[in-house]
N, CA and C atoms as a LAMMPS dump frame, in Angstrom:
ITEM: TIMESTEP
0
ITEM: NUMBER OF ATOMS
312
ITEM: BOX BOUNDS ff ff ff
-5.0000000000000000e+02 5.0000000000000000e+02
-5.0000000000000000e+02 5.0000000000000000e+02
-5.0000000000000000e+02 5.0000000000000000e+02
ITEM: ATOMS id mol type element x y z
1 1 1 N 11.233 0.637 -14.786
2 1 2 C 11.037 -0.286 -13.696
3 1 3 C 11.542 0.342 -12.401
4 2 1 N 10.842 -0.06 -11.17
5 2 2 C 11.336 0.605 -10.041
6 2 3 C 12.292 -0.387 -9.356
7 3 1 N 12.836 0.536 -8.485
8 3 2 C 14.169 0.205 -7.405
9 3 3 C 13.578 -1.258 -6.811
10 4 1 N 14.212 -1.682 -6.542
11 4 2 C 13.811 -3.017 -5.62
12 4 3 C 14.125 -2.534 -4.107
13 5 1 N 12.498 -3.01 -3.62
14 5 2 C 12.471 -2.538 -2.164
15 5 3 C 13.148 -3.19 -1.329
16 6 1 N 13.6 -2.387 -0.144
17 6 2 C 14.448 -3.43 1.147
18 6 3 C 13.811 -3.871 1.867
19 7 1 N 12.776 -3.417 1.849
20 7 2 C 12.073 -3.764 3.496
21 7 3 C 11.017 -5.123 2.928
22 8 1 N 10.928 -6.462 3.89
23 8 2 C 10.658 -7.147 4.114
24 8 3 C 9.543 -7.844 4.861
25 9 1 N 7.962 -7.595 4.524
26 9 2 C 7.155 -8.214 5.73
27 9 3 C 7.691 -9.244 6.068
28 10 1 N 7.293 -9.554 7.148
29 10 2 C 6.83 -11.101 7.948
30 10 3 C 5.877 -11.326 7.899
31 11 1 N 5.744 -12.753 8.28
32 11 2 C 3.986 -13.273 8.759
33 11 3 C 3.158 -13.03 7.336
34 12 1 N 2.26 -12.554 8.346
35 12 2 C 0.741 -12.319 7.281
36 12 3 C 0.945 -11.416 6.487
37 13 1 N 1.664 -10.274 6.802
38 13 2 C 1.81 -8.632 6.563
39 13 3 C 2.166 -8.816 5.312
40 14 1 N 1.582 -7.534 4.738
41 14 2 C 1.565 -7.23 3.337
42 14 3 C 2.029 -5.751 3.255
43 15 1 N 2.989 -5.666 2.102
44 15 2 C 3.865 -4.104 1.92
45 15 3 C 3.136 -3.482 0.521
46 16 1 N 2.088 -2.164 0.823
47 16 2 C 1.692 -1.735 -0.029
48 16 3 C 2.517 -0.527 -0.669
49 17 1 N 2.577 0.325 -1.688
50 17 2 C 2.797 1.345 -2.182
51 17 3 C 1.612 2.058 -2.257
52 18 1 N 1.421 3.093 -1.269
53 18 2 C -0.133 3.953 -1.489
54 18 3 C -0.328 4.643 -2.603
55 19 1 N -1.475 4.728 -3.32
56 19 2 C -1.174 5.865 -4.436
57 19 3 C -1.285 7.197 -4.142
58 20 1 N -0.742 7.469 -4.713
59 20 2 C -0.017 8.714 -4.662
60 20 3 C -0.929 10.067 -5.066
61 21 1 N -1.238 11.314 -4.02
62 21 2 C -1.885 12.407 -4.967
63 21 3 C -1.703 13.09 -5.191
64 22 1 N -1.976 13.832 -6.262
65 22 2 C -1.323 15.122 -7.042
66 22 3 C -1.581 16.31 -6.041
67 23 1 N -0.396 16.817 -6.146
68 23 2 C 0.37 18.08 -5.312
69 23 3 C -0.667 19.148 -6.172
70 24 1 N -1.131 19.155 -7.489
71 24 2 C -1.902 20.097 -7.951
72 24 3 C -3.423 19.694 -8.476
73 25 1 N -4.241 20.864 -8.008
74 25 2 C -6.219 20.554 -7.927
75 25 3 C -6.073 21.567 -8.808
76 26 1 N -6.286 20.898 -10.211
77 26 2 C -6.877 21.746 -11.375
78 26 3 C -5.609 22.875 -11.369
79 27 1 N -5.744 24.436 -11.098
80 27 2 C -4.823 25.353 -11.42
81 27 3 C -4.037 25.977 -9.688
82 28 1 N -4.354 24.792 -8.603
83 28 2 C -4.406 25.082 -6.984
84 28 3 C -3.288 24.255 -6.653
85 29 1 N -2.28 24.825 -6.581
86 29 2 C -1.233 24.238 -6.007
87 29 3 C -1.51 23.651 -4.115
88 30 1 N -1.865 22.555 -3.66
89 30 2 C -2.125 21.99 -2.493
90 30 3 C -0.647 21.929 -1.469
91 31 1 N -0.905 22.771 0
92 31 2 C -0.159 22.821 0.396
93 31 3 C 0.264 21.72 1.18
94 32 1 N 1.927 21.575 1.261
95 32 2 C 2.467 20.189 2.023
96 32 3 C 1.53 19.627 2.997
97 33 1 N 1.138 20.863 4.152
98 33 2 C 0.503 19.793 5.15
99 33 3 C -0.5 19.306 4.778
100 34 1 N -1.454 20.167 4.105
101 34 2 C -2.362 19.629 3.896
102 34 3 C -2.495 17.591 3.098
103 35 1 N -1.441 18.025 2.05
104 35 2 C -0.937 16.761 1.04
105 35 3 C -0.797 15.243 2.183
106 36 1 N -0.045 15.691 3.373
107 36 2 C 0.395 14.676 3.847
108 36 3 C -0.696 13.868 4.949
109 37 1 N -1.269 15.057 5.37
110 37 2 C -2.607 14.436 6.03
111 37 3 C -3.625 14.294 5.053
112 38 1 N -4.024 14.509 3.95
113 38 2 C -4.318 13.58 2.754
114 38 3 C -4.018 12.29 2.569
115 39 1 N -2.687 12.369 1.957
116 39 2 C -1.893 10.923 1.789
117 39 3 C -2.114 9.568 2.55
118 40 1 N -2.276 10.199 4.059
119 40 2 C -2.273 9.442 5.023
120 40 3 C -3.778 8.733 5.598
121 41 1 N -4.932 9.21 4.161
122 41 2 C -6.002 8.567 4.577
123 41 3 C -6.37 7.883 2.846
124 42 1 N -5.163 8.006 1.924
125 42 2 C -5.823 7.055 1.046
126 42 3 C -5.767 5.622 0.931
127 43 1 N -6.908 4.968 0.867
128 43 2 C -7.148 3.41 0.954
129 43 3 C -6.855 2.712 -0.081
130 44 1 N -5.979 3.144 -1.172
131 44 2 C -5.826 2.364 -2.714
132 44 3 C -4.16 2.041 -2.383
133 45 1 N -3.407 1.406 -3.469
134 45 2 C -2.629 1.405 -3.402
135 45 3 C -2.29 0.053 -4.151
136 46 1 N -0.425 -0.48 -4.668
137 46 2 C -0.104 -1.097 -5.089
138 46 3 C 0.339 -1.76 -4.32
139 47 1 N 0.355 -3.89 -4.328
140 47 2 C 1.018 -4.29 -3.151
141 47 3 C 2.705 -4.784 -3.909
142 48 1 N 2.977 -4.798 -3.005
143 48 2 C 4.908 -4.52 -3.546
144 48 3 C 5.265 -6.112 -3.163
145 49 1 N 5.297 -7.037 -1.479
146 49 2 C 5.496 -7.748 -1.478
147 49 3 C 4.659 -8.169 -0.178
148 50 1 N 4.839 -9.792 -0.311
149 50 2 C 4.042 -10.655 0.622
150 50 3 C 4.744 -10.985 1.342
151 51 1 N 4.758 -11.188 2.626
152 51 2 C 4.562 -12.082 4.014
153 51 3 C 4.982 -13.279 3.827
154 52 1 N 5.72 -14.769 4.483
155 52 2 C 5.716 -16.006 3.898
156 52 3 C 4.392 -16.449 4.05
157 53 1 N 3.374 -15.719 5.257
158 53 2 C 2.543 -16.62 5.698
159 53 3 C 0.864 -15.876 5.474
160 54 1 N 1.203 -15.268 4.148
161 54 2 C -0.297 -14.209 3.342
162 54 3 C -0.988 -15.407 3.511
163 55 1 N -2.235 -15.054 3.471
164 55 2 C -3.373 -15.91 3.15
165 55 3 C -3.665 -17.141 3.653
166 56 1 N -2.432 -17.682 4.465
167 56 2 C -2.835 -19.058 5.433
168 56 3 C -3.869 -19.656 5.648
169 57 1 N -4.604 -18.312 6.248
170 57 2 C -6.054 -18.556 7.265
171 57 3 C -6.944 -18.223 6.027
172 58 1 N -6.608 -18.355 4.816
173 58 2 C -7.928 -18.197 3.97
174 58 3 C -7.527 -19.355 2.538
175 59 1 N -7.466 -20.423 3.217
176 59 2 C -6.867 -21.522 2.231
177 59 3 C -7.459 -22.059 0.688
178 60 1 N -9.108 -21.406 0.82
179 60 2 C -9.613 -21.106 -0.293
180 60 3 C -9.578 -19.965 -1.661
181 61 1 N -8.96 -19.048 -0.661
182 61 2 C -8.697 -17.515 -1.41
183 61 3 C -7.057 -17.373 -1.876
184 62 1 N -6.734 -17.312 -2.951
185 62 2 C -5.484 -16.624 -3.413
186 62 3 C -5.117 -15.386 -3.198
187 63 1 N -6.298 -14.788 -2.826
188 63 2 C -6.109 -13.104 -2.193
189 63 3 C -4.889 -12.72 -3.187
190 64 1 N -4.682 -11.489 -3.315
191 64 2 C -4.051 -10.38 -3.575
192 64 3 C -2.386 -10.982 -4.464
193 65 1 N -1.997 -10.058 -5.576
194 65 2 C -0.635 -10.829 -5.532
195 65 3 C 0.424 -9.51 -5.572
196 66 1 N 1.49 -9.979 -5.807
197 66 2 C 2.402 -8.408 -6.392
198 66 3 C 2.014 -7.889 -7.121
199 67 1 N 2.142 -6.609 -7.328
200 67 2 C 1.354 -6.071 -9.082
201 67 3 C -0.041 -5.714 -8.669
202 68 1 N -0.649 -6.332 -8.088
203 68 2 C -2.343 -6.067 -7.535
204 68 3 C -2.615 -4.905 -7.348
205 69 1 N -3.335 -4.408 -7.485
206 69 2 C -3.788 -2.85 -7.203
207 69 3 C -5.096 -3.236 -6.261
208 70 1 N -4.812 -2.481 -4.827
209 70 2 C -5.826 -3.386 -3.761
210 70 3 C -6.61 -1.945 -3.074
211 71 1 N -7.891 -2.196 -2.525
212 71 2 C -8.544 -1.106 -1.369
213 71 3 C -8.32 -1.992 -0.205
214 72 1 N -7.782 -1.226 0.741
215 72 2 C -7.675 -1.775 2.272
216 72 3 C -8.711 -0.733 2.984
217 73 1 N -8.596 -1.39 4.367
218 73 2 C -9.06 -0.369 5.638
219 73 3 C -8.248 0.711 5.753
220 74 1 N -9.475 1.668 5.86
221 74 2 C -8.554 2.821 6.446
222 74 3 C -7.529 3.17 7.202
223 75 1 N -7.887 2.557 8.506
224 75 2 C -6.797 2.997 9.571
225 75 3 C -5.968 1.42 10.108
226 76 1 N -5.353 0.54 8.791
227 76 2 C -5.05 -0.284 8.919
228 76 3 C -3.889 -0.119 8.55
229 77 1 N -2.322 -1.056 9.728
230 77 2 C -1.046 -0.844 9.955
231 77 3 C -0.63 0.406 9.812
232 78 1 N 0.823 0.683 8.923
233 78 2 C 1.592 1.66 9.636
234 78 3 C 2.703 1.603 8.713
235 79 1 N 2.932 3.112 8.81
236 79 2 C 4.162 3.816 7.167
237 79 3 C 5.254 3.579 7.928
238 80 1 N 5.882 2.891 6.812
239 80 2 C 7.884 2.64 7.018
240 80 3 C 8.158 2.875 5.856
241 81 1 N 9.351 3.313 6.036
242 81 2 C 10.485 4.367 5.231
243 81 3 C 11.521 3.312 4.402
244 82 1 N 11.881 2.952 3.205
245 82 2 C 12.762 2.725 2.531
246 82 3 C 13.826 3.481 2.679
247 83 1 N 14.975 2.701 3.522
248 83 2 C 16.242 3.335 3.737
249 83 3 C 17.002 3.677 2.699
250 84 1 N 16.618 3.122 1.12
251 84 2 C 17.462 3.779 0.495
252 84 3 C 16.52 4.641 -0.777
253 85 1 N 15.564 4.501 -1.041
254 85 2 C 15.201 5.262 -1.763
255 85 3 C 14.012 6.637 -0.995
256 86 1 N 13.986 5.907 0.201
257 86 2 C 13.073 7.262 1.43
258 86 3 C 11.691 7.566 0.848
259 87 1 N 11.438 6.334 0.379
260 87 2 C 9.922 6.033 -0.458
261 87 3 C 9.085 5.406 0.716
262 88 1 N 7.771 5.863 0.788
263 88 2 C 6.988 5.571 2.299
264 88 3 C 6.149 4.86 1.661
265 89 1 N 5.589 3.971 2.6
266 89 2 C 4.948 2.513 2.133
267 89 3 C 4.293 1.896 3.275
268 90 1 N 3.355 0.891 3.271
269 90 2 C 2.13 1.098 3.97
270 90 3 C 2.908 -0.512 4.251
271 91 1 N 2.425 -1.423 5.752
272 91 2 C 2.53 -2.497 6.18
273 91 3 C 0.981 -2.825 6.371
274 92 1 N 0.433 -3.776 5.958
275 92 2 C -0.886 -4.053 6.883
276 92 3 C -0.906 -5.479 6.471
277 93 1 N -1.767 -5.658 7.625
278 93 2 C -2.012 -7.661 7.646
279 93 3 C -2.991 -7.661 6.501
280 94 1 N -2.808 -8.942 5.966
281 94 2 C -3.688 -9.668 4.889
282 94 3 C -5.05 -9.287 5.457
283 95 1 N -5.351 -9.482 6.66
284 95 2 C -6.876 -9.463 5.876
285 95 3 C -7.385 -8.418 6.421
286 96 1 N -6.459 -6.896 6.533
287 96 2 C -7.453 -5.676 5.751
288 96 3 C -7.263 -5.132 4.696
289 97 1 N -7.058 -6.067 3.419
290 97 2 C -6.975 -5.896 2.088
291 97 3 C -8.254 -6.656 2.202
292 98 1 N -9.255 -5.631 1.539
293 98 2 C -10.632 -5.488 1.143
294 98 3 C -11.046 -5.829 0.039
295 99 1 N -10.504 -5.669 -1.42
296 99 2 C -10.766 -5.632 -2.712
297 99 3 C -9.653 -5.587 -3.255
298 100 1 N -9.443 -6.724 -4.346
299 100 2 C -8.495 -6.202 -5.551
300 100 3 C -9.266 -5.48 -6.541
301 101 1 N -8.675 -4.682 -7.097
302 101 2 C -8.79 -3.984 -8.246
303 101 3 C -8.706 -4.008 -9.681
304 102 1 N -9.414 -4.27 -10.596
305 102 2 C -9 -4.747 -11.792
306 102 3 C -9.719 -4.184 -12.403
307 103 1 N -9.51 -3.329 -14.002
308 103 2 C -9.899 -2.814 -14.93
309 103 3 C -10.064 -3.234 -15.977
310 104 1 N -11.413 -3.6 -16.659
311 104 2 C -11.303 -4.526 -17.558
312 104 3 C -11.717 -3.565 -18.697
């Protein structure tokens, strides 16, 4: 089980965990910069915690929960840092979570 996060949305905002990509392509070790300007355009991710005020404006939709595995917009919110575990994590408002994800 993982650390319990500190950081806290407000509002609408939703705290994702991006997924994560492998540092190695087949037998090609991928270099840092490259990795991080990678990282910084994947749209998947796990949502960690909700906002008091998720989904308000969509009183029909349950939208997204903890645990959810979601696709957002691309160039939607902005990486903050877990002060104690220095684990980077995505903020974005409820409604550029696009799709939940589910594998049946």
């Amino acid at each position: 089980m993982r650390e319990k996060v500190t950081i806290e949305p407000r509002t609408t905002m939703v705290l994702v965990r991006p997924k994560k990509l492998d540092e190695k392509r087949g037998h090609i070790l991928v270099p840092k910069s490259t990795l991080v300007r990678e990282q910084h355009a994947v749209t998947e991710g796990e949502v960690v915690a909700l906002g008091p005020d998720v989904w308000q404006d969509f009183p029909n939709d349950l939208g997204a929960r903890v645990g959810d595995y979601i696709a957002y917009a691309q160039y939607s919110g902005f990486y903050v840092v877990d002060a104690k575990t220095k684990e980077e994590f995505l903020l974005i408002n409820d409604v550029d979570i696009k799709a939940t994800l589910r594998s049946e």
